[in-house]
Structures are given as structure tokens and as C-alpha cells.
C-alpha positions in Angstrom: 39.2 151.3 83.7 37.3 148.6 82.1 39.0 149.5 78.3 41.8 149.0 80.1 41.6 145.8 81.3 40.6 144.9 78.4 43.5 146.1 76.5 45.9 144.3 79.2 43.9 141.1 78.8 44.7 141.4 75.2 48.5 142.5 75.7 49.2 140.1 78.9 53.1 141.0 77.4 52.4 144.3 79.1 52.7 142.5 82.2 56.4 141.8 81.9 57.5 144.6 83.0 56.9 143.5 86.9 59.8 141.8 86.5 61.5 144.8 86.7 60.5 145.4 90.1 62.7 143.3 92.4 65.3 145.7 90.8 63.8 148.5 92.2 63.9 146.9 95.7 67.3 146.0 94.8 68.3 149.2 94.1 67.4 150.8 97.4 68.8 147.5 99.5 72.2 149.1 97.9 71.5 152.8 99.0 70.5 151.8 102.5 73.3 149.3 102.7 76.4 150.1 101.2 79.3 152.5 102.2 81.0 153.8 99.6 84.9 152.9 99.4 85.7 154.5 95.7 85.7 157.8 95.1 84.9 158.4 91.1 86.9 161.3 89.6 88.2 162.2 86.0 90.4 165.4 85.5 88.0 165.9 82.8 84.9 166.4 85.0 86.7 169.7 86.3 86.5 171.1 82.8 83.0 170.6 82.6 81.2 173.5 84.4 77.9 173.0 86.5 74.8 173.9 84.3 71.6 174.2 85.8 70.0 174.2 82.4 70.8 170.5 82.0 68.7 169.2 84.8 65.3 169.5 82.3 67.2 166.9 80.2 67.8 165.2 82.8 64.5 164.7 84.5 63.2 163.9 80.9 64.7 161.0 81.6 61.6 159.6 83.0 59.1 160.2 80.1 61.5 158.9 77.7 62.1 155.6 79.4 58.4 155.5 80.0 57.9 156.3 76.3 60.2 153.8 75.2 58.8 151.2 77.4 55.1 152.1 76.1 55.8 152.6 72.3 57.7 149.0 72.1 55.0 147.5 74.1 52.3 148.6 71.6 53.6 147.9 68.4 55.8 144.6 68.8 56.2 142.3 71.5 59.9 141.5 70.4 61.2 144.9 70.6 59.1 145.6 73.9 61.4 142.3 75.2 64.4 143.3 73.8 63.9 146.6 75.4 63.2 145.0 78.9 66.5 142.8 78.3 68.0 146.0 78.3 67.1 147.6 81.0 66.8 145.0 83.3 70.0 143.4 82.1 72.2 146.8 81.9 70.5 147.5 85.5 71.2 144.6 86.9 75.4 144.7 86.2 75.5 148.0 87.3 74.1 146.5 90.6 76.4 143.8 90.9 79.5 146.5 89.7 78.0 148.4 92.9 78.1 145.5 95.3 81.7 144.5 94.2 82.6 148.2 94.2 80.7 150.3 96.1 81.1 153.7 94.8 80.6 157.8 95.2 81.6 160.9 93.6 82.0 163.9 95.3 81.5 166.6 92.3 77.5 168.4 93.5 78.1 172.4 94.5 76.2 173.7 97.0 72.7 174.6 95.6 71.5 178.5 97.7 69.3 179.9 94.6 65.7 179.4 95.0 64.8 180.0 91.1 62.9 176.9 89.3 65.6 175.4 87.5 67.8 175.3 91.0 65.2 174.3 93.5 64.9 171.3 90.4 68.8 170.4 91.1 68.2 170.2 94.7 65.6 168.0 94.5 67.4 166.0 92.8 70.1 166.1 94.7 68.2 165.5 97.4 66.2 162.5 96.4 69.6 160.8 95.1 72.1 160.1 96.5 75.7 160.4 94.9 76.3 157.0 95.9 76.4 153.6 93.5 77.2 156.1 90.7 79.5 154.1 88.3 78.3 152.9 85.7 75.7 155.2 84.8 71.9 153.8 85.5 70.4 156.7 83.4 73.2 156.5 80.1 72.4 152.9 80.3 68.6 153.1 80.1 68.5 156.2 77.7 70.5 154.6 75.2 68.3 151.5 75.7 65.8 153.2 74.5 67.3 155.1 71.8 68.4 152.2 70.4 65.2 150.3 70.4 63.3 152.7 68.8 66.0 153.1 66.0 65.7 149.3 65.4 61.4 149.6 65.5 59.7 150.0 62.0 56.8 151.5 63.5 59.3 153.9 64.8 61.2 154.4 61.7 57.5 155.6 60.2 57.7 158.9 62.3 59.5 161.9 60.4 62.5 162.3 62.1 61.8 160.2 64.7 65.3 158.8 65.4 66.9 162.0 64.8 65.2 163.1 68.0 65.3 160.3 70.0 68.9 160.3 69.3 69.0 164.1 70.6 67.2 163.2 73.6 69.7 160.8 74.3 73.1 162.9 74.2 71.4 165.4 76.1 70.2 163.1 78.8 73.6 161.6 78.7 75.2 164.9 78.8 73.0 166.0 81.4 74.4 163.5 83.9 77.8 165.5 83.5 76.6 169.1 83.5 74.1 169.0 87.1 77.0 166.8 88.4 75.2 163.6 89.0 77.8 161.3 87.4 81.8 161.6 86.4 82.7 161.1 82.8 84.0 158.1 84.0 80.5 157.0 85.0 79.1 158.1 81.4 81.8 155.7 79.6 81.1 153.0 81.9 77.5 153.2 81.2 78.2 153.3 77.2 80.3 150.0 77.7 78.1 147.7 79.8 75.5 149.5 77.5 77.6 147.6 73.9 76.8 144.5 75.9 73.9 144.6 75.2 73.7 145.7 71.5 75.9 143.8 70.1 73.8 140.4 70.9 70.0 141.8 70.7 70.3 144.0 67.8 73.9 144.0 65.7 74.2 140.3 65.7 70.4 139.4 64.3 70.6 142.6 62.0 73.6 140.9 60.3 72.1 137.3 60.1 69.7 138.9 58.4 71.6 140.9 56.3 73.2 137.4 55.3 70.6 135.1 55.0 68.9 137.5 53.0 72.4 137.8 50.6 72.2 133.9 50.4 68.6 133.7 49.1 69.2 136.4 46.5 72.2 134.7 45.6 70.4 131.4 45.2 67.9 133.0 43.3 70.1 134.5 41.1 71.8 131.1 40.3 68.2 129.3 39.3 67.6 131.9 37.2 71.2 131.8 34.8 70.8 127.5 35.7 
């Protein structure tokens, strides 16, 4: 307990992540409050068949946010920020896309088996509700994640690192789909408010970068034929 503290004193940018809280109260405010008025349906998630499989994907979810969140936090302060940005920023819209448009789906099949995988679904199902469902909280936050870690050199020093981190993510995202938690609808929506977000904290930088790094070779290159 005491290493700890310790660490934390030293790493008060650990501490950030309590903002993150009010979201969470937030978040439950909407469950208890709000009544559904938009059904969210694609043709395309009647193609998609029910796969109890998917729903260890799915709960991965929660060690790979939490593994995100950690591994940011320990090796740079800017990418643990970034990271938080995300989530709390992606979270947030979603929130106020709920309030404007309170939404459901009404795709979950009726769970009877009792074997791991389905009492798993139904505990699920039975923790969340298939309200608030558009876009998706959990494509927003996996890709979140995925994307800071592609953008973290510490990251990028793990042996196919990304590649994985990117696998977790499609399944996680494909998960939503196959155990019927979210439409297809709710997936896209979750990639869109998701661009939001990359574009300024990573894209844009990365190019000024890219450019100011052009500039000084270029400069460099003209003292040396001057």
C-alpha cells in the first residue's frame, strides 16, 4: 500500500482519471431516466446470427480499456491525456446523442441454456440494458484505445503489439453485433463520433510533424549547397 502511494505521489497524472467519474453517474441518470422513443434497426443486423462465442470478446472489453488506460498512464503523460480525451470526450456525445434521442434496440433472443458461455450473455443482458444503445459506448472506447497504443513508442517496442491490439479491437467491435448488444447502425455511429476524435489528437499533430520535420531537412539541405 505504501509503494503505492508512493508511486501515485510521483504520478499525481494518475489521478485524472476521476474526472471520468461524473460520467459514470451520468450514465446511469440516463438508464433510470429516459424512455426510449427510437427503435435502432438495420436489415443487416438480421444477417448477422447470434454467437455466444462473441460475448468473451466482448467482456474483454474491460481489461483492455483498463489496459489502455494503465499502459498510457505509465509510460507518457501525453498519451495517457490523449487517451482520457478520448474516452471521456467520445462518452460524453454519446450521452448527449442519448438525451436528444433516447434510444433502444430490440435484437437479444431469449437466453434458456445454462452452459458458461450463455449464463455469460445473460448476465450481460441482464446487467445492461438495451437502452441508450446508439452510438456505441464500447466501439468508441476500444478503438480509443487501439489507437493510442498504435501512436505510443513504448508500445510500438512490443513485437506485434499493434497487430493484436488491433485484433482485440475488431473483435470487441464485432462482438457488439454477434451477442446482440448493438445494431450495425450503432457500430458505425460509434466509428464516426470515434474520427472526431482522431483526426484532432493524433492525424493532425502527426502531420505537423511530418512537415515541420520536411521544412528543417529542407533548410538544412539548402545551407549545405549555400
Amino acid at each position: 500500500m505504501r509503494s503505492l502511494k508512493a508511486y501515485l505521489s510521483e504520478n499525481k497524472h494518475f489521478y485524472w482519471i476521476l474526472l471520468l467519474l461524473p460520467l459514470l453517474v451520468w450514465f446511469k441518470l440516463l438508464e433510470f431516466n429516459l424512455v426510449p422513443k427510437y427503435m435502432v434497426h438495420s436489415f443487416i443486423d438480421d444477417l448477422i446470427p447470434f454467437s455466444k462465442v462473441f460475448i468473451i470478446p466482448y467482456i474483454l472489453w474491460f481489461p483492455y480499456i483498463a489496459y489502455g488506460v494503465l499502459f498510457t498512464g505509465r509510460h507518457n503523460r501525453s498519451d495517457y491525456l490523449k487517451l482520457l480525451i478520448f474516452i471521456g470526450g467520445g462518452m460524453s456525445i454519446a450521452y448527449i446523442f442519448y438525451m436528444f434521442f433516447p434510444n433502444a434496440q430490440e435484437l437479444r433472443p431469449t437466453i434458456t441454456a445454462n452452459d458458461p458461455l450463455s449464463l455469460l450473455v445473460r448476465f450481460i443482458y441482464w446487467s445492461d440494458t438495451p437502452t441508450n444503445v446508439f452510438p456505441s459506448i464500447h466501439v468508441i472506447n476500444a478503438v480509443a484505445v487501439d489507437v493510442a497504443l498504435h501512436h505510443s513508442e513504448a508500445f510500438s517496442q512490443k513485437k506485434g503489439g499493434k497487430w493484436l491490439s488491433s485484433l482485440i479491437m475488431i473483435l470487441i467491435c464485432l462482438s457488439t453485433m454477434f451477442v446482440k448488444q448493438h445494431s450495425v447502425l450503432d457500430v458505425a455511429g460509434g466509428l464516426v463520433v470515434s474520427a472526431f476524435f482522431i483526426v484532432p489528437l493524433y492525424l493532425i499533430p502527426k502531420r505537423r510533424v511530418v512537415i515541420e520535420s520536411m521544412t528543417a531537412q529542407t533548410a538544412s539541405e539548402q545551407h549545405e549547397f549555400s
